[in-house]
Backbone as a ProteinNet text record, in pm:
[ID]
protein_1_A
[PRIMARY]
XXXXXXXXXXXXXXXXXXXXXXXXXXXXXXXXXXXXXXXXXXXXXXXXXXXXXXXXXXXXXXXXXXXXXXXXXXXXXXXXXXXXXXXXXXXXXXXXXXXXXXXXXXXXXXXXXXXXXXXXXXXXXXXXXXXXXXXXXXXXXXXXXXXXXXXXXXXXXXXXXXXXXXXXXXXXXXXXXXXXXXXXXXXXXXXXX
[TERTIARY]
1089.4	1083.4	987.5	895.8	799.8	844.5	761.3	787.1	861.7	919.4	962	903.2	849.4	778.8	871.9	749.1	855.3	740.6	881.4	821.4	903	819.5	863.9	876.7	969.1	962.9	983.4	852.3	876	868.2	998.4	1027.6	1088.8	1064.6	1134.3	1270.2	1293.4	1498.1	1507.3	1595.3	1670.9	1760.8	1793.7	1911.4	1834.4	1727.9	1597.1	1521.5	1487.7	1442.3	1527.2	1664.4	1801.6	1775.9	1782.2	1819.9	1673.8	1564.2	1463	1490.6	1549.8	1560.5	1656.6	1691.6	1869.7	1780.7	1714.2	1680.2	1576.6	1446.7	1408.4	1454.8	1535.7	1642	1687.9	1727.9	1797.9	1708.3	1589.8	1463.1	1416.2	1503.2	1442.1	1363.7	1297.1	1222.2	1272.1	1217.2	1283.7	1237.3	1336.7	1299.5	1361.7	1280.3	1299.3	1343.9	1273.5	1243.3	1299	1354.8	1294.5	1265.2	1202.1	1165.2	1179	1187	1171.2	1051.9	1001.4	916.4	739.9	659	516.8	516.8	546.9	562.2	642.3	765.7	881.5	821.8	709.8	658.5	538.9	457.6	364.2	439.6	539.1	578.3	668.7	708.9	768.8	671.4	551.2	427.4	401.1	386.5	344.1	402.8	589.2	649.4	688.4	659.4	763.4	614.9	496	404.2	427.6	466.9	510.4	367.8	406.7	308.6	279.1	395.6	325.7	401.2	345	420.3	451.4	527.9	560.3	590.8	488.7	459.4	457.2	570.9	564	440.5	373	332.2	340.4	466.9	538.4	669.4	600.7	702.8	711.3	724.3	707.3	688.6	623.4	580	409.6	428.3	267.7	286.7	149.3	178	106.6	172.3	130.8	-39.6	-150.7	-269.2	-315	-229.6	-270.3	-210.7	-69.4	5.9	-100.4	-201.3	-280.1	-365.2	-470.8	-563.2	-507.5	-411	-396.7	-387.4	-251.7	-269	-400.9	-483.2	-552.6	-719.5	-644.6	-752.6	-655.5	-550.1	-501.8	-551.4	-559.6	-594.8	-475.9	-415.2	-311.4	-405.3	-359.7	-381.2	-356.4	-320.9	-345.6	-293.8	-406.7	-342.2	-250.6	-139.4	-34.6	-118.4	-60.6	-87	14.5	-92.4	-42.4	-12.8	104.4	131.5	184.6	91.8	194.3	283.4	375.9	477.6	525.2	465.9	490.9	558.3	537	595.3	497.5	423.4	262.7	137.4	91.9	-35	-159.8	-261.3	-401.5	-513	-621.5	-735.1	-774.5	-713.4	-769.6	-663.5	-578.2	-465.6	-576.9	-579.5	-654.8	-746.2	-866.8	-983	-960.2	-895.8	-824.2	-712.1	-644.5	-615.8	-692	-841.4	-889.2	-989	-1038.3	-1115.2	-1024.4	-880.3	-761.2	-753.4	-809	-744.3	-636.4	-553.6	-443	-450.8	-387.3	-403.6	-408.6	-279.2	-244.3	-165.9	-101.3	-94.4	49.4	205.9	263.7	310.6	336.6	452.5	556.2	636	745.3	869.8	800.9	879.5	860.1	792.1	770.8	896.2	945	1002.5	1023.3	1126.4	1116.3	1036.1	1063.4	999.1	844	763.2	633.8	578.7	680.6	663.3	684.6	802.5	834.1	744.3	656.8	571.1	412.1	415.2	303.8	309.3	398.7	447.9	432.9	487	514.8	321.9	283.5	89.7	13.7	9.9	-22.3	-0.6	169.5	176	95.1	107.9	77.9	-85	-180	-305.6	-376.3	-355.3	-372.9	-517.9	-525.7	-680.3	-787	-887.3	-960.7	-1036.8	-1017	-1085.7	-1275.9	-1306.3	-1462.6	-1499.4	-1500.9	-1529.8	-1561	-1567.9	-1529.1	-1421.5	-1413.7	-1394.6	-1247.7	-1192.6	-1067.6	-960	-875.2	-759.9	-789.8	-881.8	-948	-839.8	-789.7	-741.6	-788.3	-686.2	-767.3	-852.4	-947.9	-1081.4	-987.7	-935.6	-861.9	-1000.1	-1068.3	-1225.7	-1215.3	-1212.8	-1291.6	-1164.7	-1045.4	-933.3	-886.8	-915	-933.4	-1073	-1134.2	-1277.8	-1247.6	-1186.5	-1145.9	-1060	-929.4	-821.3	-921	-997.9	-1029.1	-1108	-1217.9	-1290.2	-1167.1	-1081.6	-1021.8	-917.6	-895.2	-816.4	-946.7	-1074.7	-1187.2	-1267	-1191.5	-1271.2	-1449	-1555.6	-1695.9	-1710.2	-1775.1	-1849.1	-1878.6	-1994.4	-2074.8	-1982.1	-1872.4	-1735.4	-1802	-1780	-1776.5	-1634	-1595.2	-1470.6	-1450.3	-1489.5	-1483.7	-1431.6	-1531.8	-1515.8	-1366.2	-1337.7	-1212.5	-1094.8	-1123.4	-965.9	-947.3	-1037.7	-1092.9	-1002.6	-1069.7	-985.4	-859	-837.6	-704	-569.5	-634.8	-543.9	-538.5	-713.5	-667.4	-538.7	-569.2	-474.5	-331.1	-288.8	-154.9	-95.5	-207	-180.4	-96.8	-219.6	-192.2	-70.9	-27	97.4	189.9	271.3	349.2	382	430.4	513.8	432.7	273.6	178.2	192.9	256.9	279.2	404.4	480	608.5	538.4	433.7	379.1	232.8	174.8	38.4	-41.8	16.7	-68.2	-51.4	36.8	29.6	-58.5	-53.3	-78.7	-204.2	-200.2	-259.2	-447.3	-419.1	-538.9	-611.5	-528.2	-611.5	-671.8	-608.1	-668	-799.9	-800.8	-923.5	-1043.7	-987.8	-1108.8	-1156.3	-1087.7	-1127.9	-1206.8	-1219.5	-1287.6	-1426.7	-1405.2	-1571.8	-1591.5	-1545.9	-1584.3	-1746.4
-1395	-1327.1	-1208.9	-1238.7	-1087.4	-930.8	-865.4	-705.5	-733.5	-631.2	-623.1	-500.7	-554.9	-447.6	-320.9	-199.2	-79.7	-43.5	76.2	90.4	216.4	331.3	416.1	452.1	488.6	500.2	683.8	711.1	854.1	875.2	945.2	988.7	1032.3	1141.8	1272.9	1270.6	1110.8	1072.9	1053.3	1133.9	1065.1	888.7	953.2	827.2	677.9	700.2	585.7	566.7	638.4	621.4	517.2	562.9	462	386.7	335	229.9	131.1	173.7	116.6	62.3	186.9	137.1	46.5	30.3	-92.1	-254.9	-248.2	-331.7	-426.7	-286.3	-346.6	-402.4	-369.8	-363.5	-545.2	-520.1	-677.3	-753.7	-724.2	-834.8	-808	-774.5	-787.6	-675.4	-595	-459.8	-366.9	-331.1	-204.2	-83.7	10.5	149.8	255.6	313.7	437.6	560.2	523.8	710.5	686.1	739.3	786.8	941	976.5	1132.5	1172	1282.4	1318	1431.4	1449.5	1584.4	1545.2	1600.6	1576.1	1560.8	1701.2	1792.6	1680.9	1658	1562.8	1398.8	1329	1217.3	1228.1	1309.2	1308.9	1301	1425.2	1481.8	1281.2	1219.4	1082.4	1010.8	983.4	936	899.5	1047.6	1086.8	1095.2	1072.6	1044	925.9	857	671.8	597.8	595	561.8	400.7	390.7	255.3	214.7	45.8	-13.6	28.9	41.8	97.8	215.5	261	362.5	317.4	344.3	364.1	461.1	525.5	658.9	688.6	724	747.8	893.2	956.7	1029.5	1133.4	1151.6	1294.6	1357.1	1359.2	1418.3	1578.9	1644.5	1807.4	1880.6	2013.7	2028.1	2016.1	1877.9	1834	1721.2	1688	1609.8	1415.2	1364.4	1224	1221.4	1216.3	1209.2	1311.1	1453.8	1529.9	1492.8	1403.7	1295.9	1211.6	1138.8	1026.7	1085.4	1217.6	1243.9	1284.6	1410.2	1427.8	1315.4	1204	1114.2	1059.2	998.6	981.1	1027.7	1124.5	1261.9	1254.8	1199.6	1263.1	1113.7	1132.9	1008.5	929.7	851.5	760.1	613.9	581.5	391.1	316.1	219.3	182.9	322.9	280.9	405.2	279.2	361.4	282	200	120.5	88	167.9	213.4	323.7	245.4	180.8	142.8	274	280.1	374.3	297.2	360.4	299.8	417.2	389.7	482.6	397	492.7	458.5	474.9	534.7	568.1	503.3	382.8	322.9	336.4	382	431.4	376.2	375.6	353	448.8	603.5	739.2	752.3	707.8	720.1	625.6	486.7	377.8	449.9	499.6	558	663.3	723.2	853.7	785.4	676.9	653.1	545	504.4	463.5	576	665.2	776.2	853.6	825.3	910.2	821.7	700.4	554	499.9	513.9	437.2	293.6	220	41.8	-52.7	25	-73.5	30.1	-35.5	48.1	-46.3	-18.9	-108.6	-33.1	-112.6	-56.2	-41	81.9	65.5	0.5	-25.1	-118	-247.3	-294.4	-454.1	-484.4	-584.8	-645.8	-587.9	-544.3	-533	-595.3	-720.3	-838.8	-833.9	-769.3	-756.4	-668.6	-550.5	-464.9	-529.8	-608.7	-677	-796.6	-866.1	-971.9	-885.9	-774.3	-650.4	-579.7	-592.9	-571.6	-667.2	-782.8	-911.6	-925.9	-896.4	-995.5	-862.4	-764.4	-628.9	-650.7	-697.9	-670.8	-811.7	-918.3	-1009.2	-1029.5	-919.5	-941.2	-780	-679.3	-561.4	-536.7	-455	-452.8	-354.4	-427.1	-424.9	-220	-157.6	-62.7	-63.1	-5.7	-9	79.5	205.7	336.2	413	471.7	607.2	493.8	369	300.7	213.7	302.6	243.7	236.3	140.3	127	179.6	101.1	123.6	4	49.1	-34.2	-116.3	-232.7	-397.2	-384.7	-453.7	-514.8	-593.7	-485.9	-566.8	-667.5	-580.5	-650	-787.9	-805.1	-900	-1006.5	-953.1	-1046.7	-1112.7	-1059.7	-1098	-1198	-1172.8	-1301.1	-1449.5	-1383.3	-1548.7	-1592.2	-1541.9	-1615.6	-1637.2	-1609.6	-1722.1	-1815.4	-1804	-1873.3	-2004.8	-1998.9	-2102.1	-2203.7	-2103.6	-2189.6	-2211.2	-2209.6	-2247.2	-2212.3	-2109.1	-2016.3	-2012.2	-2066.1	-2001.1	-1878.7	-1804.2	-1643.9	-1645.9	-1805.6	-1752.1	-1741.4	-1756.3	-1837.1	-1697.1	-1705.2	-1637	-1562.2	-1394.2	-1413.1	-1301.9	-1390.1	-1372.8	-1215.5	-1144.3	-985.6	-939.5	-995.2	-930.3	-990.6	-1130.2	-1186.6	-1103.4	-1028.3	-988.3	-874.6	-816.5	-627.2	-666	-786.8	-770.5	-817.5	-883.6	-871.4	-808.7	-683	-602.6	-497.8	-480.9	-382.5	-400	-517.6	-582.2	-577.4	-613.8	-564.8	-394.8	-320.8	-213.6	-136.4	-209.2	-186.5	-274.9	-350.8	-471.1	-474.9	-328.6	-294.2	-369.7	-344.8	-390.5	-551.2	-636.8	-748	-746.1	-623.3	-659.8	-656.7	-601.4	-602	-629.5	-719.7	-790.6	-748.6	-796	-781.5	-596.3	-551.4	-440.6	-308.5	-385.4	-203.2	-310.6	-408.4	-518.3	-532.8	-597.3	-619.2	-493.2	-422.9	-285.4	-198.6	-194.9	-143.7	-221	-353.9	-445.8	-380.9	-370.9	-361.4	-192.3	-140.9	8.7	5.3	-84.4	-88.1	-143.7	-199	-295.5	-273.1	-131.2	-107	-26.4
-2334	-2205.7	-2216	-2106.1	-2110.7	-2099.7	-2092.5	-2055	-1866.4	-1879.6	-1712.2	-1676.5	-1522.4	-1446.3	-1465.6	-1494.8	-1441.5	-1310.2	-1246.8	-1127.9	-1088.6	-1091.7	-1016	-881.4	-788.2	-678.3	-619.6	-545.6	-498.7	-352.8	-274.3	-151.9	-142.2	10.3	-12.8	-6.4	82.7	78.9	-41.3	-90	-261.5	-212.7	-119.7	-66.7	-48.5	36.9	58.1	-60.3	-160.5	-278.3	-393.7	-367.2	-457.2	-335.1	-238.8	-173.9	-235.7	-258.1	-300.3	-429.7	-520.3	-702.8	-661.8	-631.1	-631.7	-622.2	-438.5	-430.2	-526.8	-569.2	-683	-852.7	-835.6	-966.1	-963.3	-838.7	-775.8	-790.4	-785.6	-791	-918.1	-1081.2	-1191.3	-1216.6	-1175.7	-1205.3	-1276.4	-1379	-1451.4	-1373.7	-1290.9	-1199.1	-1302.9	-1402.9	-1472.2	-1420.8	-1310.3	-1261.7	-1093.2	-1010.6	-861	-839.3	-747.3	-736.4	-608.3	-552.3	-430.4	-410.7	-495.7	-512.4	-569.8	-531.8	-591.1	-757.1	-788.6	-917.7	-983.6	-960.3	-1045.6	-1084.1	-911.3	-930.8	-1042.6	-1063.5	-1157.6	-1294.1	-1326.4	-1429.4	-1485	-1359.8	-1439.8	-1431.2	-1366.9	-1446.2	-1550	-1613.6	-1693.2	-1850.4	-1802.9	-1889.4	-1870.7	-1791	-1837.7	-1850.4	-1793.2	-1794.3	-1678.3	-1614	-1510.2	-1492.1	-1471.2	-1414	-1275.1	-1182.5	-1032.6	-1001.4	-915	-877.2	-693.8	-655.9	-480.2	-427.1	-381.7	-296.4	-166	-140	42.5	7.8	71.8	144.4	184.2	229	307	206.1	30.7	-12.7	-39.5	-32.8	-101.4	-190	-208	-297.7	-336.8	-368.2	-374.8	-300.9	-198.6	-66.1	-161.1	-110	-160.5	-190.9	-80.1	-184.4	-306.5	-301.6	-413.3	-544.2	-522.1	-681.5	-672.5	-590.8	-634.3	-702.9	-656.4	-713	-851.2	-876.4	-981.9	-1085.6	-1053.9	-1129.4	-1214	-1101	-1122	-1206.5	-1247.7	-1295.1	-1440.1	-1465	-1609.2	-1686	-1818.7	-1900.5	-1946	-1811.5	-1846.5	-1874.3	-2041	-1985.8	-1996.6	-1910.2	-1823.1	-1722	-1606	-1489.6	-1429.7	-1369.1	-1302.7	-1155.8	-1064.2	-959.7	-885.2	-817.2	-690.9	-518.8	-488.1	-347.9	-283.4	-160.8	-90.8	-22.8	37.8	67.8	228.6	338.6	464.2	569.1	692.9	779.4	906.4	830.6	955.4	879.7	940.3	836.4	959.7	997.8	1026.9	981.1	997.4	962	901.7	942.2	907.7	716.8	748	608.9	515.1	590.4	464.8	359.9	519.9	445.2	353.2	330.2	252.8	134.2	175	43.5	-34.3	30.2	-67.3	-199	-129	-164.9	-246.8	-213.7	-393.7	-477.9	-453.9	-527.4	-542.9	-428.2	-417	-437.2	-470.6	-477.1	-356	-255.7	-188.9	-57	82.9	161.8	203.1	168.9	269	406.5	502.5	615	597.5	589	577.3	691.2	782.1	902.2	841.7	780	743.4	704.1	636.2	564.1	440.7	360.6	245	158.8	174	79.9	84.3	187.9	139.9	60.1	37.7	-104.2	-209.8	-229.9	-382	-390.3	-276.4	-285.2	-311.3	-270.4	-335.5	-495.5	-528.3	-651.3	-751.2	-688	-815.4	-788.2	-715.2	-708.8	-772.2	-753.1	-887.3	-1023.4	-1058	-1179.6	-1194.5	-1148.5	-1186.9	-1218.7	-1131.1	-1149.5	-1131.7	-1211.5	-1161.8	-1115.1	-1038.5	-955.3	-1050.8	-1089.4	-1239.9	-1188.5	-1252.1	-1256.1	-1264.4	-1149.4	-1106.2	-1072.6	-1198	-1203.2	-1056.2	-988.7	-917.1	-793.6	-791.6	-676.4	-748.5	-878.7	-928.2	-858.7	-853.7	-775.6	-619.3	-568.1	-408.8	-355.9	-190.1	-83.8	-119.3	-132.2	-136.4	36.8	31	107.1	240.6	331.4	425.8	510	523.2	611.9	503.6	405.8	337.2	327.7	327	364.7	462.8	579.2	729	747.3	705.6	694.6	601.8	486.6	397.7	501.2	565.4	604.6	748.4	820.6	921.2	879.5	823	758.4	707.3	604.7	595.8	725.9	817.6	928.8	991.8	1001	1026.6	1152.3	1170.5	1296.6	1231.2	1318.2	1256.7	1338.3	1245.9	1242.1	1447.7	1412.2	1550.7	1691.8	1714.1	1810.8	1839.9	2028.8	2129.6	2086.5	2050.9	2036.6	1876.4	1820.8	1658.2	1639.4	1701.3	1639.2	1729.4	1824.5	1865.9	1781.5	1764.4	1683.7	1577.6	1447.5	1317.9	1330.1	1448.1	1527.7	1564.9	1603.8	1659	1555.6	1427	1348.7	1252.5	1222.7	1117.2	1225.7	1321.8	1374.9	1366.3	1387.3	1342.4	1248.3	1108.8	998	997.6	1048.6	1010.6	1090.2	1211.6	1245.4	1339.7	1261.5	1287.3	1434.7	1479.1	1619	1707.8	1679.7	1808.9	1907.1	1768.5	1791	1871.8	1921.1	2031.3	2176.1	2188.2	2334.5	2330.6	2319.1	2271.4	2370.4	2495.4	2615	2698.7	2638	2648.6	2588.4	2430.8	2388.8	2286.3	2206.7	2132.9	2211.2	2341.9	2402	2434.5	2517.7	2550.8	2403.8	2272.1	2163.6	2149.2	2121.9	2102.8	2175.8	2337.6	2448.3	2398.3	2414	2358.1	2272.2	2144.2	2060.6	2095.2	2160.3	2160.3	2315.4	2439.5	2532.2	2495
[MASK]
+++++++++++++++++++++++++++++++++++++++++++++++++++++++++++++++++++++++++++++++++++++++++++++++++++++++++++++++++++++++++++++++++++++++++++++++++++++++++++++++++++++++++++++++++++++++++++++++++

């Protein structure tokens, strides 16, 4: 039997933080550490050395991208994989947590299971370090192009650039998909008015 993932989890709920270690626990993960604090998430970094870390954002102390940068500035190695883990996902957050080098971005409205299906595909293939651009947002643009490309939408389709917008936006926040024709279409048109 191999090594088991470790995985630290940091947010400012202690209570939501154990509700996280449990669940990951349940799914086989070794959770060393949880934190509620900037200062405390680095300092277990730094001492358990985890394969990922899960970082809400809004913890105290030191604010979620200043644990990425620091992290990312000390000579851990392997550096851990950094998921944040929120409840507010942006275009303005992405761009900013790719520039701290975060790994990965989940919703915290999603599903549980797309964190532990974000987890098991990290440890399973960690995202190769490419000096100043290490542990960058996976390539949502470039993921949204394979998956039409394979259900076989072509590029030239009358169309194309709104379907692309209208499901990185989805991605980036599940809710949109309760009122499509409400809040879904009018974002698209805004974009390409």
């Amino acid at each position: 039997m191999g090594k088991r993932i470790s995985v630290i989890v940091a947010d400012d709920s202690a209570d939501f933080a154990m509700s996280v270690r449990h669940m990951l626990e349940g799914e086989g993960f070794d959770v060393p550490a949880t934190t509620c604090t900037g200062e405390d998430t680095i300092d277990a970094v730094c001492q358990h050395r985890p394969d990922i870390l899960v970082l809400d954002l809004c913890i105290p102390r030191i604010e979620g991208f200043d644990v990425i940068e620091t992290i990312r500035s000390r000579e851990l190695n392997p550096q851990p994989v950094i998921i944040i883990y929120t409840g507010l996902v942006n275009e303005l957050l992405i761009r900013k947590a790719r520039e701290c080098g975060a790994s990965y971005i989940v919703n915290k409205d999603n599903d549980p299971a797309v964190l532990i299906d974000c987890i098991r595909r990290f440890a399973a293939e960690p995202p190769a370090p490419t000096g100043a651009d290490m542990g960058s947002v996976l390539d949502l643009e470039r993921q949204i192009t394979e998956i039409i490309h394979d259900v076989g939408v072509p590029a030239h389709i009358k169309g194309y650039q709104y379907l692309r917008e209208a499901i990185k936006i989805c991605v980036l926040d599940v809710k949109v998909l309760d009122s499509v024709t409400k809040k879904l279409y009018p974002m698209v048109a805004r974009q390409y008015a």
